[in-house]
N, C-alpha and C positions, 0 to 999 in steps of 0.2 A: 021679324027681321026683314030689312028691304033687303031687294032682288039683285041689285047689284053688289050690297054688303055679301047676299051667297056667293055668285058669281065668282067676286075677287076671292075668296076662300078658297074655292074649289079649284078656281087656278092656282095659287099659290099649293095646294095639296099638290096636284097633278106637279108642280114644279120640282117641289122636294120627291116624291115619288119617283117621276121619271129620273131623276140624277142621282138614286140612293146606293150610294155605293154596295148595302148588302143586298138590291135586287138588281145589280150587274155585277155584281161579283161572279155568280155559277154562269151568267153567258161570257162572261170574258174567259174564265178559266174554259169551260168547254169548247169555244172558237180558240185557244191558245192548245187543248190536247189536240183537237181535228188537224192543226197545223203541224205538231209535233209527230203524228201518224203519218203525215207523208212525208217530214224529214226525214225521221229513223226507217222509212220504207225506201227510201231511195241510198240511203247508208247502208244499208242490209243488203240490197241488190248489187251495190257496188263491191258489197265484199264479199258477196256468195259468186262475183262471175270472178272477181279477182280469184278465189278460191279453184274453181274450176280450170282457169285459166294455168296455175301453178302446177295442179294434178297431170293435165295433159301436158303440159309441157317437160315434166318428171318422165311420165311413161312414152311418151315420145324422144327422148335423145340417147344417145347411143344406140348398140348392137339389142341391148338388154333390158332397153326402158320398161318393155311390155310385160317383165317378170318382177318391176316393183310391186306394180296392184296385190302380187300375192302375197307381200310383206305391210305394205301401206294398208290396206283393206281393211285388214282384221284387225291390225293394233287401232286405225282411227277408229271404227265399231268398237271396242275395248273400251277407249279413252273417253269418247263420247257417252258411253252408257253408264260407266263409275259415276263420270262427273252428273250425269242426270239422276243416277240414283242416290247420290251422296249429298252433291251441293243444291241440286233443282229438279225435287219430284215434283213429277207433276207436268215436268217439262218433254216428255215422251214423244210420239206420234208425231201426228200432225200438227194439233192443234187447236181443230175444228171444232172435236170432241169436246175440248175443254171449256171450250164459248159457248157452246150448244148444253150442257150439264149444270155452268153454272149458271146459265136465264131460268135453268129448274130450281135451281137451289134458294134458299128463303135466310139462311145467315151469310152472315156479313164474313165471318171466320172460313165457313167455307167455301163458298166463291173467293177469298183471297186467297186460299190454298191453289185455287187453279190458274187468277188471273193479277197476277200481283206485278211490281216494279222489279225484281231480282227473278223473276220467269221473263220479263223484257230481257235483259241483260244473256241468262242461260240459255233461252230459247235461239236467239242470233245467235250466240256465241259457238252451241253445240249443232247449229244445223250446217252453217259455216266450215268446222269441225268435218263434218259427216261431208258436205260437198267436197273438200280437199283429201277424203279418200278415197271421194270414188263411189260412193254410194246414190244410189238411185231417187234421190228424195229433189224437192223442190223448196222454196222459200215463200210460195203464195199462202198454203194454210197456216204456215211456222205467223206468218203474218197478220192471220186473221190472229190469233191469240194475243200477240202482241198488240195491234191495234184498240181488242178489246180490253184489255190490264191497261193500259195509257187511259184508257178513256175510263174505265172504275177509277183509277187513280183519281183522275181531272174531278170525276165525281163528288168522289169524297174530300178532296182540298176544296172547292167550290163548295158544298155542303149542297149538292144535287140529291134526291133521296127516290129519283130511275132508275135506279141501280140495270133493269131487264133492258129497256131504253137506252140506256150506257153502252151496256154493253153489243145490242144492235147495231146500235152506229159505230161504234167504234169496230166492230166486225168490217160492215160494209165499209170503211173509210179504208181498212186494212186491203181488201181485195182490191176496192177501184186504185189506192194508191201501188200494189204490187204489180200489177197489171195494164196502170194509165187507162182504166173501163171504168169510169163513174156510172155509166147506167147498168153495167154487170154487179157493181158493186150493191145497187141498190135491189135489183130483182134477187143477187144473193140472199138479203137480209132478211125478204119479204120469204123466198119459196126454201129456203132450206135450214137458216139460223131459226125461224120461228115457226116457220109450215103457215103461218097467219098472218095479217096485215095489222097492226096496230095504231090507229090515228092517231095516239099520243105521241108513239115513237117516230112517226114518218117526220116532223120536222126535224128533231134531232139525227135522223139516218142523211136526211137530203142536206142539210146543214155540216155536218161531216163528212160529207164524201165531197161537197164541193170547195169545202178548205183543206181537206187533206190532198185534194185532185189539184189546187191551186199553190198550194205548196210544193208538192212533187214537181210539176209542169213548171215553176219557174225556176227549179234546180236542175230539170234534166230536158228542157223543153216537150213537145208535144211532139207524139210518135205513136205508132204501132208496135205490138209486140212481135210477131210475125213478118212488118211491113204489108205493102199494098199488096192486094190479088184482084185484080180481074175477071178472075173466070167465072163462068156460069155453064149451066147444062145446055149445051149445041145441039143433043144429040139423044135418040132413045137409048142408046150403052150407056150414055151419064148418069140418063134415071133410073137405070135398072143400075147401075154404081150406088144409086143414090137409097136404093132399098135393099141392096144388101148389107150395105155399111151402116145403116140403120140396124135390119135387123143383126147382123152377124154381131157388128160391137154392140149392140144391148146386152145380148147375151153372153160375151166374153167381159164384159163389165159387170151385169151381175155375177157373175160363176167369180168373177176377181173377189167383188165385196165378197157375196157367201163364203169363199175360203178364208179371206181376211179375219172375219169375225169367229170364225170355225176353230180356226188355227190361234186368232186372239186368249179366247177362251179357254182351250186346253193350255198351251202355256203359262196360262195365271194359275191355273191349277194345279201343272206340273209343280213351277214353280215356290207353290207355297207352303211348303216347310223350309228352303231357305233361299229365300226369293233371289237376295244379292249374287252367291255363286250362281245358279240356277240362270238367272239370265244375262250373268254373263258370258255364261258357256252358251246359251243362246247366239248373242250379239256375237260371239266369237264364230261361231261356225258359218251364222248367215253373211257375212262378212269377207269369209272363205270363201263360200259359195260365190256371190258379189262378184267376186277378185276373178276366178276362174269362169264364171261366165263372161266377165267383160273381157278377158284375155281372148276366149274362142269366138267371140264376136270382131275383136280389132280395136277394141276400147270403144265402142260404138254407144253401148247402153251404161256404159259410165255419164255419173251426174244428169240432166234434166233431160239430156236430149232437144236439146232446142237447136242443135246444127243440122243434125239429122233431119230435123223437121223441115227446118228451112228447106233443103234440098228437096226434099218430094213439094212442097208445096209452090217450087220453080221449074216444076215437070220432070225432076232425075229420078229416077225408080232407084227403092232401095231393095235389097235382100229382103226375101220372107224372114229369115232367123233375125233380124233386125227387131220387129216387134214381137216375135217371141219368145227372143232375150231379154228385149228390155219388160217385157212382162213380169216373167221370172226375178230379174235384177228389181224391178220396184214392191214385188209378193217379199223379196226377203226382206228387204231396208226397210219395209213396214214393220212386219214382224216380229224384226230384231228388238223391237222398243228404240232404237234412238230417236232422239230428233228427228225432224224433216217430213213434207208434204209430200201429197202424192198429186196435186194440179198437175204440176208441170210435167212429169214423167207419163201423167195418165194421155195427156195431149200427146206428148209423144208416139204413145203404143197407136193411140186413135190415127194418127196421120200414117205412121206405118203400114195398120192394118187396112186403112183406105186406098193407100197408096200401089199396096198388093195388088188388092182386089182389081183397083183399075188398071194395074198394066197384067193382068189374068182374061177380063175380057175386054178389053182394047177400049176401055173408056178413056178420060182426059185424068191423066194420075193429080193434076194440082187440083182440080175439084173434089175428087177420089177423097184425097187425103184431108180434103176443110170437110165433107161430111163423114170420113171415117172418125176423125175429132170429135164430131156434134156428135155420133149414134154414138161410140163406148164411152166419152164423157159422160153423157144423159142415163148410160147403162151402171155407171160406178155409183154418181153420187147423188141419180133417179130425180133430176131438176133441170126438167128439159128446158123451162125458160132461160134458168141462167147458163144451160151450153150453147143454147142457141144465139142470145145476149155477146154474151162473154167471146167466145169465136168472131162474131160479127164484127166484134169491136178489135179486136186484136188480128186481125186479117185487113181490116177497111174495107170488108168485100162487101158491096148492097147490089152486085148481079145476080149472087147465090142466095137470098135471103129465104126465098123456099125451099131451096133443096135442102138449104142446112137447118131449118125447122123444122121439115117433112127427114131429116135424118136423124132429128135431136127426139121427135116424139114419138117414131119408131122405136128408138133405142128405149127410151122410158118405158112404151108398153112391152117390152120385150123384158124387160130388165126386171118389171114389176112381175109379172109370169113367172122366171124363173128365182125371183129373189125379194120376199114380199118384205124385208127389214132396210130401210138405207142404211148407207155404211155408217155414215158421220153418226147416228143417232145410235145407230148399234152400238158403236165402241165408245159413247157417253153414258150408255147407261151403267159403267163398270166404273165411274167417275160419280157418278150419282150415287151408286150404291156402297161404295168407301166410303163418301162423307157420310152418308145416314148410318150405317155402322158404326163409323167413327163416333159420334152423338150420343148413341145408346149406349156404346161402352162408358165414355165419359160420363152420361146420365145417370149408369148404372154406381158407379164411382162416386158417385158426388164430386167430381171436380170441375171448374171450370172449363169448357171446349174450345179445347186447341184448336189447329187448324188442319184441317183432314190431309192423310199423307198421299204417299202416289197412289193412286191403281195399279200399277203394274209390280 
């Protein structure tokens, strides 16, 4: 065969190849989910602050506003938990848990039990829910779930067969788009959704986070979460700020996780002779609880705490009871099983407990308060790259970039000391261990296998 008769072959191969509609089909649909992940992440946000904003403005008017939360609280807890146990198990917690369980999982049925298109829908719906009464929760992990269910979706319309890949990116695309942190979003994926780096998965993560971060950013342009900070450590009181708020939040963020999971566990247990009344008399009480702490605080530790934050991190010193109440207020809204994340509340407690410290011994409180962030972030969810990442970015601060990694790896070694399990992985393994049950029974059955129900 002459050489140019191959030639033109091989071109003409390479022609039909490169234009073949089914070897661009999975990259157009997956660049079409990564887009979709920061639409519906910037729709979520808009209606978890609209949410927030209607709460406060309830328990703020009149003589008596402050004595709604104690009616509001408990019935939203209520209404949020039915509809999750009824319409969307599975839809529970954070969220994080449920990303992290199903890159264990090996069927198709049960990873759709935790990350499907109708958990998209329930998961905003009821975390939404849960911010307009008042509860302690955030929208960043509720996000990571959602993000990954879009991107399994995109998967499987595309006929993508990465199913653990899928679901990485579509994690990280969820946090850089909830947050406007594409490089938070990606050291996420790597140090806590997998604990490992995977070279097949890094283009689909980096690939996703920058369409989903290019979608968000052209609907709500380019911002900080936080806005800008300036400050850095002036001064030896900073650095001795800077290693108690290391250490001190390490360890108030492990003893957080450790109860979490403590408290997780016996209630699955209480609960299971009949799980439905059981926790709803749960949700019911933490709810109460919720209501009543946020009433003897001022409404302070209601919803994310992100004004509060603001404040200490433009030098205004807040109350000790401040962060911890809203401690308390995020231990129950965990617990209770609804909906909703702990990111955002957890930054909260972090900037409080920093904030303290530094007007205790006369440090600078807005630094105080970005490494109180980085040490009990780093101590909850024990991933000091991504608190130290993630802060950096949602601050704009690069004066601080030491103290708050020298605050974020304190807290890690502190947090691993007193609390050798991370949270996120803890409260998946209750999610891992439903579906393999669920399996055996049906195996046991001879029947086809369903799709594994809640864990809780």
């Amino acid at each position: 065969m002459p050489i140019s008769y191959r030639k033109s072959k091989i071109r003409r191969r390479s022609r039909v190849i490169g234009w073949s509609w089914r070897l661009w089909k999975p990259r157009i649909v997956f660049w079409l989910g990564a887009i979709a992940i920061g639409v519906v992440s910037v729709g979520f946000a808009a209606a978890a602050d609209e949410a927030q904003r209607l709460f406060r403005s309830l328990t703020r008017s009149g003589h008596y506003g402050y004595l709604i939360p104690l009616a509001l609280t408990p019935a939203g807890f209520l209404v949020s938990a039915i509809l999750s146990m009824r319409l969307f198990p599975n839809a529970q917690g954070s969220g994080i848990p449920q990303a992290i369980a199903a890159r264990h999982l090996d069927h198709t049925e049960a990873r759709a039990a935790l990350l499907s298109p109708r958990l998209v829908v329930g998961k905003i719906l009821l975390t939404v829910v849960g911010l307009f009464s008042g509860a302690s929760i955030g929208r960043e992990g509720p996000t990571v779930q959602v993000g990954a269910a879009i991107m399994l979706a995109s998967g499987r319309i595309g006929g993508m067969a990465q199913a653990r890949g899928l679901i990485l990116a579509g994690s990280a695309a969820g946090i850089a788009a909830a947050f406007n942190t594409p490089l938070a979003g990606i050291v996420f994926a790597i140090e806590e959704m997998s604990r490992t780096f995977q070279s097949r998965a890094n283009g689909l993560v980096l690939t996703a986070v920058i369409l989903s971060g290019l979608a968000a950013m052209g609907m709500v342009g380019s911002y900080t979460y936080f806005g800008e900070s300036i400050v850095s450590a002036a001064s030896p009181l900073d650095w001795v700020a800077v290693v108690l708020c290391g250490i001190v939040g390490g360890a108030l963020g492990a003893g957080f996780s450790r109860m979490a999971l403590a408290a997780s566990r016996r209630i699955r247990v209480w609960a299971h002779p009949d799980p439905f009344r059981r926790m709803l008399a749960v949700a019911a009480v933490c709810g109460f609880a919720v209501a009543v702490i946020g009433v003897l605080a001022g409404g302070s530790t209601f919803g994310t705490g992100y004004e509060e934050s603001q404040s200490v991190l433009v030098g205004e010193p807040l109350s000790p009871l401040f962060f911890i109440g809203k401690l308390g207020a995020t231990f129950l809204s965990m617990v209770s099983g609804i909906p909703g994340g702990i990111f955002a509340p957890s930054l909260s407690i972090g900037v409080g407990l920093g904030g303290t410290i530094g007007s205790l011994i006369g440090a600078s409180i807005a630094l105080s308060g970005i490494v109180g962030m980085a040490g009990y972030f780093a101590g909850v969810v024990q991933a000091p790259m991504t608190a130290f990442v993630i802060i950096i970015e949602m601050t704009g601060n690069h004066e601080a970039v030491l103290p708050i990694m020298a605050a974020a790896m304190l807290g890690y070694i502190t947090s691993r000391l007193v609390s050798p399990e991370p949270l996120y992985h803890g409260l998946s393994r209750a999610f891992i261990a439903q579906a393999i049950r669920q399996r055996r029974n049906v195996a046991r059955a001879g029947e086809p296998v369903p799709a594994a129900p809640s864990a809780q």
